[in-house]
C-alpha positions, 0 to 999 in steps of 0.5 A: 823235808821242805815245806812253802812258806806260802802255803802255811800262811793260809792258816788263819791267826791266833792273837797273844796279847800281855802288859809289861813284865818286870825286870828281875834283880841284878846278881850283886843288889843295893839298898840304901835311905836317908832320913832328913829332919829339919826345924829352922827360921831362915833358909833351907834347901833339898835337892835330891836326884836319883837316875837307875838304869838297868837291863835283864841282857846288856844295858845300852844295847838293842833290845834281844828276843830268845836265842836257844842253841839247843840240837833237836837230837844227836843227829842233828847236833850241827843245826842250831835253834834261833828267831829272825825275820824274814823280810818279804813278810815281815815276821818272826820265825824258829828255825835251825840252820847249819853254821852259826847260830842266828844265821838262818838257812834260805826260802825252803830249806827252814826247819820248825822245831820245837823248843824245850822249854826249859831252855826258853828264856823271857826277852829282854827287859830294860828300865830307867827310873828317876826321882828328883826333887827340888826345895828352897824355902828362904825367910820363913819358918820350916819344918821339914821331915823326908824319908828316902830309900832304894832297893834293887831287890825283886820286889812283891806286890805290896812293896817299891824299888823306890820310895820317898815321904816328905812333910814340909810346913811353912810359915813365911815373912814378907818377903818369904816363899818356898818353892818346891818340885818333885818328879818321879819317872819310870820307862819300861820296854821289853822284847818278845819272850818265851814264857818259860818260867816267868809266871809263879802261879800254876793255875793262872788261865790263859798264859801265852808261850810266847809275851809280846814286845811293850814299852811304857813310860810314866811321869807324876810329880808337882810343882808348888810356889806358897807363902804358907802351906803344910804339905805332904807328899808320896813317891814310889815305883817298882819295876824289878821283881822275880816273876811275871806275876807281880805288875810295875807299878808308879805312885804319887800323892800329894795334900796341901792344906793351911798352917793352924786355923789359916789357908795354905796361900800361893799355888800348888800344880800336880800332874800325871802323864803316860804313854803306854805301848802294848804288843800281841803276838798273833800265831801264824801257825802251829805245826803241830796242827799242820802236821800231826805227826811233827809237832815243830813248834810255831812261828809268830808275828809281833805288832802293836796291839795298844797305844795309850796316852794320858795326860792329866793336870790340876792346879790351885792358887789363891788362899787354899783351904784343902787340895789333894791329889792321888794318882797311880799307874799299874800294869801287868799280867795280874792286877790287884785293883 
């Protein structure tokens, strides 16, 4: 049976629309820390830095949708599922064809089946993540304490893959100064997917068949020059999870006040910037609805539904009584405000 591309395209459009997904953990997982407790008169420096990079498919390649390989029945055990774009009109579509899956059959001669779900996988999810910071105080008295950790373990809501805490008071002499940067960035993109069984939640309203392509990328972190100060600051992100439930989520807070009854003296920078991109997926048309008695599936076309840029900075110089400065970046299918 043969059907006019044509023809279908008549049909009008249905739009799906979803924020990013989490990757899901790596078979083999990490987890490690560090504590840093410093009390001295002199010099003292920090530099920590940590790059992760990870991918749901094979890192450093393309991002991929879903390939099912799955026969509609015994008589049809040589035709293979698959998704491709059809040039002339620029969307993807399921079809089957004989010979090598991914290889579509041409014009006329394409199938719509429809797709197990239990063979439905998520696309692809690739993430890097990295934290660095940076401290050198010389002629002066510090006190620096810092907790640092990693897990690359699915997380749930209320937990991070990386997290990091530091206190820092300082007291310089003439010639003292302490200086000190910290960033922490995270950059998502994910492919067009199956749904599957990507969401816990059986109630949840609304859960398309096919999630849309995004790609985030989100940076916060500060920047501090101070004769004297007492800082504390907040680092953490998480990105890796079980389901689709659980949102990606980038934090930093940061406060600077004075030592004892005196003012925090120098300047203190803090910053947030984002750039998130968000797909939808519009139904060109559903088969089932088209031909009643073949219930074939449907075809899809991505495109960009949402682009978002922020960017926001605060400064402070002089004798600083108080400064603080709390930012967060969350996005998901389900948000917690």
């Amino acid at each position: 049976m043969k059907f006019v591309i044509a023809t279908l395209l008549l049909l009008s459009l249905i739009a799906i629309s979803i924020a990013d997904i989490p990757a899901i953990q790596a078979p083999e997982t990490q987890g490690f820390s560090s504590a840093t407790n410093i009390v001295a008169d002199g010099l003292v420096t920090e530099s920590d830095t940590i790059v992760w990079q990870g991918s749901t498919h094979a890192l450093d390649d393309s991002l991929a949708g879903p390939v099912t390989a799955t026969p509609w029945d015994d008589s049809l055990a040589g035709l293979w599922f698959t998704t491709y774009e059809i040039p002339d009109y620029g969307y993807w579509i399921l079809g089957v064809g004989e010979g090598t899956p991914g290889i579509p059959v041409s014009g006329g001669d394409v199938f719509f089946w429809e797709v197990d779900p239990a063979n439905n996988t998520p696309g692809e999810v690739q993430f890097t993540t990295s934290y660095r910071e940076d401290t050198l105080a010389d002629s002066g008295q510090v006190t620096y304490t810092k907790s640092l950790s990693v897990d690359t373990r699915n997380q749930v809501a209320n937990q991070e893959n990386v997290e990091a805490e530091k206190i820092v008071a300082y007291v310089g002499d003439e010639t003292g100064l302490i200086y000190s940067t910290e960033s922490l960035l995270l950059d998502t993109a994910g492919q067009y997917g199956w749904s599957g069984d990507l969401f816990l939640c059986p109630f949840a309203s609304g859960i398309p068949d096919v999630t849309p392509q995004f790609c985030t990328i989100a940076e916060m972190g500060s920047i501090a020059g101070m004769k004297q100060m007492t800082m504390t600051t907040s680092a953490g992100d998480r990105f890796i999870a079980a389901t689709g439930d659980v949102p990606i989520s980038l934090d930093y807070d940061i406060t600077v006040s004075g030592v004892e009854d005196s003012p925090a003296i120098g300047g203190i920078t803090a910053y947030i910037q984002v750039h998130s991109m968000e797909g939808r997926m519009m139904e060109m048309w559903d088969m089932g609805s088209f031909v009643p008695e073949f219930d074939w599936g449907s075809s899809y076309r991505p495109g960009l539904a949402s682009d978002l840029v922020y960017r926001e900075e605060t400064t402070a110089s002089g004798a600083i009584s108080g400064f603080g400065k709390q930012m967060s970046y969350t996005s998901g299918y389900t948000r917690i405000p």
